[in-house]
C-alpha positions in Angstrom: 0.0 0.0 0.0 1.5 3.4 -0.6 1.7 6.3 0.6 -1.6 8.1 -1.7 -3.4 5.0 -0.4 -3.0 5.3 3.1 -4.4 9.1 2.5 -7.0 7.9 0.5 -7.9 4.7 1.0 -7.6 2.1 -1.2 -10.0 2.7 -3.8 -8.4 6.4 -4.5 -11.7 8.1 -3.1 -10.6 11.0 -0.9 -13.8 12.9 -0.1 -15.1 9.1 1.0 -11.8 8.3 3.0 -10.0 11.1 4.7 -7.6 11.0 7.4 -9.0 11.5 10.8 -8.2 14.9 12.7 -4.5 15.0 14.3 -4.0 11.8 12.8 -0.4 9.9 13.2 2.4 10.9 10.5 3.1 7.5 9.1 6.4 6.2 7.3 5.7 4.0 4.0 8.1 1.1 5.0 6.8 -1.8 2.6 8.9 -4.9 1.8 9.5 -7.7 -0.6 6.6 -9.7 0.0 7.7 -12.5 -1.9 11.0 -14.2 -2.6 12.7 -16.8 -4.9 14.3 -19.9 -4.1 15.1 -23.5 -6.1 13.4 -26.5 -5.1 13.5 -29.6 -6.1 10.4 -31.6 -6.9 8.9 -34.9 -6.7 10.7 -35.8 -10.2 13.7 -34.5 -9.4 13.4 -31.7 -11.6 14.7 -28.0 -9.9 13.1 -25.3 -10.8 12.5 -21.8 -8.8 9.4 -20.6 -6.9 8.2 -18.0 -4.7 7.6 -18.3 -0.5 6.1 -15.4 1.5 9.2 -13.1 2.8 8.6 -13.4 6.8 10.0 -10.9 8.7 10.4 -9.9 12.7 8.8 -6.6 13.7 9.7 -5.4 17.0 7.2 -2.5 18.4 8.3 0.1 21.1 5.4 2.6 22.7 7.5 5.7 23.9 10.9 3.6 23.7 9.3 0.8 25.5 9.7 -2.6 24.3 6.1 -3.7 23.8 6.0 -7.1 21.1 7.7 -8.6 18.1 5.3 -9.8 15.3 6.1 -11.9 12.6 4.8 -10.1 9.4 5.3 -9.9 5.0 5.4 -6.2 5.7 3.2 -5.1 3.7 1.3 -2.4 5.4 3.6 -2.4 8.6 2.4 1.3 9.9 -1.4 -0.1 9.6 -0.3 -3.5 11.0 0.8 -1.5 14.3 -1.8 1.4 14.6 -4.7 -1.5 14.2 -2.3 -3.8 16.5 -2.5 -1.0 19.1 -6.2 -0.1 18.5 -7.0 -3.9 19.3 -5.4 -4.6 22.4 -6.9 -1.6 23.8 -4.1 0.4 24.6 -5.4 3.3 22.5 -8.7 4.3 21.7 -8.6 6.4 18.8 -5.5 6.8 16.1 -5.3 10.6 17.0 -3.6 9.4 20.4 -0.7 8.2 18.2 1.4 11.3 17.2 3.9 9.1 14.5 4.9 5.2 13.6 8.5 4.9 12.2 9.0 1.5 11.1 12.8 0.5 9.9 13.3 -2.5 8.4 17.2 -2.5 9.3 17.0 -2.8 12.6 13.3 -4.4 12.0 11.5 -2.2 14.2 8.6 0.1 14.8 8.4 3.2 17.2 5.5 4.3 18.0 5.5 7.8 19.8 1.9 9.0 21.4 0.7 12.6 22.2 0.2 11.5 25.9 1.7 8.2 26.9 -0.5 4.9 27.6 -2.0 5.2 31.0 -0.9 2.2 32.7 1.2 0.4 30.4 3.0 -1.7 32.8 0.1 -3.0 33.9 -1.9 -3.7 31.2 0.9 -5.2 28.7 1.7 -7.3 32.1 -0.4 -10.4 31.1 0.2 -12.1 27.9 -2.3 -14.7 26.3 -0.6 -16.5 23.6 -3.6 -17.3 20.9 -3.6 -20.0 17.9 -3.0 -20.4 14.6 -0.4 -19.1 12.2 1.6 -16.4 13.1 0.8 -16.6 16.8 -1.6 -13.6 17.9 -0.8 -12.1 22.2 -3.5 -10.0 24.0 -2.4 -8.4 26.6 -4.1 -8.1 29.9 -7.9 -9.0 30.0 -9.3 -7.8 26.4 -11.7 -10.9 26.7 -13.0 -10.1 29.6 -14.4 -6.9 28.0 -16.9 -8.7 25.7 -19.9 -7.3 27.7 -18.8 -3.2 26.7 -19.2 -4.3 23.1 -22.5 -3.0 21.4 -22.7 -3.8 17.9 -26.0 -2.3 15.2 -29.1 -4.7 16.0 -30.9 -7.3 13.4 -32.9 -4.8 11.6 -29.6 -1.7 11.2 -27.5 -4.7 9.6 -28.1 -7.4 7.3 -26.6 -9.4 4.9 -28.3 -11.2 1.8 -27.7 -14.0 0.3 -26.9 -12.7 -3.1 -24.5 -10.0 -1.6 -22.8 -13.0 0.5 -22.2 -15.2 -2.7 -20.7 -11.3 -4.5 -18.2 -11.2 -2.0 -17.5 -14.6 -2.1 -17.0 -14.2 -6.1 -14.8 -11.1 -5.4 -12.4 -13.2 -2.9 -12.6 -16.1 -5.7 -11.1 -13.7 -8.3 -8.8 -11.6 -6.2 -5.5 -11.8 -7.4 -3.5 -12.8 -3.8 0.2 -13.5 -2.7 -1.4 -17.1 -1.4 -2.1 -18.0 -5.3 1.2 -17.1 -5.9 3.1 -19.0 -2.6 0.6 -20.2 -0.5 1.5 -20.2 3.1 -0.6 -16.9 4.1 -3.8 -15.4 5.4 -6.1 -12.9 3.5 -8.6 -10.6 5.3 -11.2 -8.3 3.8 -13.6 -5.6 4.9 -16.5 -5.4 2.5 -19.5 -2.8 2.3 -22.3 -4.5 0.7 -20.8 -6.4 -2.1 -18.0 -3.9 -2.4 -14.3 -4.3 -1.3 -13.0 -2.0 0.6 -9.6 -3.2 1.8 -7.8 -6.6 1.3 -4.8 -7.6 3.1 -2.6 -10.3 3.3 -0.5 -11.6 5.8 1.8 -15.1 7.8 -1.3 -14.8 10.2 -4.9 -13.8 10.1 -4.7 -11.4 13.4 -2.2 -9.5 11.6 -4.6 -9.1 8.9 -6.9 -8.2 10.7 -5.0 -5.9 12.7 -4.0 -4.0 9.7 -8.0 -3.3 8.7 -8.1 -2.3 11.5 -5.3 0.3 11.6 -6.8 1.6 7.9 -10.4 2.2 9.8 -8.8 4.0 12.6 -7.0 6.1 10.3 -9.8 7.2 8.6 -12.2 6.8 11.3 -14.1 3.9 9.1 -17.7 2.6 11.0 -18.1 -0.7 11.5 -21.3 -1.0 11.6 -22.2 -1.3 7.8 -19.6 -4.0 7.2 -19.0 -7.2 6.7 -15.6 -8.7 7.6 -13.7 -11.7 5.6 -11.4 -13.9 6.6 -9.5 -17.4 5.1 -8.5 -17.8 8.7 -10.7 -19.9 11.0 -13.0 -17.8 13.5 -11.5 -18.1 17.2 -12.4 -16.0 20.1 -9.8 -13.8 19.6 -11.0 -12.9 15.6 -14.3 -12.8 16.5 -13.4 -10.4 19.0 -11.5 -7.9 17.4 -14.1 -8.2 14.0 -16.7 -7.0 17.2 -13.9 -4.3 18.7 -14.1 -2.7 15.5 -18.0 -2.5 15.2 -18.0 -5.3 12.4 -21.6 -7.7 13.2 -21.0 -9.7 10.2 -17.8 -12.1 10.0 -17.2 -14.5 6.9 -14.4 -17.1 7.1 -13.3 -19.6 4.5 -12.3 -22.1 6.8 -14.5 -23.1 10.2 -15.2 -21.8 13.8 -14.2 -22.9 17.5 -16.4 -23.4 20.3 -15.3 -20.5 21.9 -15.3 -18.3 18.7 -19.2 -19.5 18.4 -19.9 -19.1 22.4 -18.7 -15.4 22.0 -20.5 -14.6 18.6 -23.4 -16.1 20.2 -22.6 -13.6 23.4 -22.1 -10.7 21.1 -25.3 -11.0 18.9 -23.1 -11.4 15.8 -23.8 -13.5 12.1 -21.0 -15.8 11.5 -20.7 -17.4 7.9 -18.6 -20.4 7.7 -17.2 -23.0 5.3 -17.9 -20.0 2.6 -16.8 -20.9 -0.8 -18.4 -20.3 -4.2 -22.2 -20.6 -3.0 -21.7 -22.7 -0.5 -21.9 -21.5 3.3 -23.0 -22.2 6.8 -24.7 -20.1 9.2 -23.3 -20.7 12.8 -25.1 -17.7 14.6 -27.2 -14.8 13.6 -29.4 -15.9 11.3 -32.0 -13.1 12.4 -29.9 -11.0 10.1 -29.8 -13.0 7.4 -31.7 -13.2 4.2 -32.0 -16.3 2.7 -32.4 -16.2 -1.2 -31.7 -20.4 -1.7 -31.6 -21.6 -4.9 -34.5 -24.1 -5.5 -32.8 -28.0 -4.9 -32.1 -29.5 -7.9 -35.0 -32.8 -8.3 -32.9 -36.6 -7.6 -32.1 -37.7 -10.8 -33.9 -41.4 -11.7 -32.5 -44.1 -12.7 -34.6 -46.7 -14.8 -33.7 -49.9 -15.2 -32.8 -51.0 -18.5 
């Protein structure tokens, strides 16, 4: 992402996407996302392909040590804005005065207008979650489910026919995982319409990264629909809720605990979503069902 599309937003629209008041001066760090190397195959032949470039990120808050995440790089600035923005330690982008990421010393510093009230104690507790590329939360982010409020059934729905849109855009997306595989791809959508895609080694860095775009540009929620390829845990389904997102869409499965908490929350989770096909784990009071009619059992007759 460049510079003009962290201003604008990814579809170039700047009267749609401008920067929030006071908001955080922002370095364009990007990376190599992909690099080559030979392999050889199960015939013996060599030949070169590409693997996703992973690369440590070290963050520091005020020249304090906070986390290293494993990332491509691609959006790092986002990645640690939206990092910040999840595990509660800001509330709005405006508190971050600049992120300086350098890739040769592979770090970030963040700098904020007013310090992080408590730091110590709230970065004190680390949960280490699942999946790819390892997510932390710090201190007791769960435990905050019960502030979340998200739009009701009737302010935000989803139909069918927009669903299976979306899952036609993802199907045609050009992505680094076609490419090398071994990555995550997130996706805020409005309607059928993409907003943002992002790839990344894990899906909470993904979604991280939305996140830091929407705080940027002060992006509601409320009127979007969140995609993952990741599987929905607790922790995704938490931070799709942090950032006002009711509807979540996932490529892969959900966990008990990611359903218990959607369930909690009041929130439509679409699973298993490829092509037309989906289930409906929770929140089908916000869904409209357009099903195509069942095609009749075909006969056979005896000859």
């Amino acid at each position: 992402m460049s510079q003009a599309d962290l201003l604008h937003g990814p579809l170039g629209e700047p009267d749609r996407y401008r920067l929030v008041a006071d908001a955080p001066r922002l370095t364009d760090a990007r990376c190599e996302l992909l690099r080559e190397i030979q392999i050889v195959d199960e015939y013996g032949g060599k030949r070169v392909i590409h693997i996703p470039a992973e690369r440590p990120l070290t963050i520091f808050v005020d020249k304090r040590e906070l986390v290293t995440l494993m990332t491509l790089g691609a959006c790092p600035e986002l990645l640690v804005l939206g990092y910040l923005r999840n595990q509660r330690l800001i509330a709005h982008a405006a508190e971050v005065e600049s992120i300086t990421v350098d890739w040769d010393v592979h770090a970030a510093a963040v700098k904020t207008r007013a310090g992080v009230q408590d730091i110590e104690a709230r970065t004190a507790r680390r949960v280490v979650t699942t999946g790819c590329g390892q997510g932390t939360v710090f201190g007791d982010v769960m435990s905050q489910i019960d502030a979340v409020r998200l739009p009701s059934a009737q302010e935000a729905r989803i139909r069918q026919g927009t669903l299976v849109r979306m899952l036609e855009t993802m199907r045609q997306q050009d992505s680094i995982h076609r490419k090398a595989g071994s990555v995550h791809g997130c996706a805020l959508f409005r309607g059928s319409e993409m907003l943002m895609f992002v790839e990344d080694v894990g899906r909470h860095n993904a979604i991280d990264t939305i996140t830091g775009w929407m705080a940027l540009h002060d992006v509601p929620g409320g009127d979007k629909t969140f995609y993952t390829t990741g599987r929905l845990t607790s922790e995704m389904v938490m931070k799709a809720a942090q950032i006002g997102v009711p509807i979540v869409v996932s490529r892969n499965g959900v966990t008990a605990m990611g359903h218990e908490m959607a369930q909690r929350l009041g929130m439509t989770l679409f699973g298993r979503a490829a092509n037309k096909h989906f289930l409906c784990y929770t929140g089908s009071e916000r869904f409209d069902s357009e099903p195509e009619p069942q095609r009749a059992p075909v006969r056979v007759v005896a000859g």
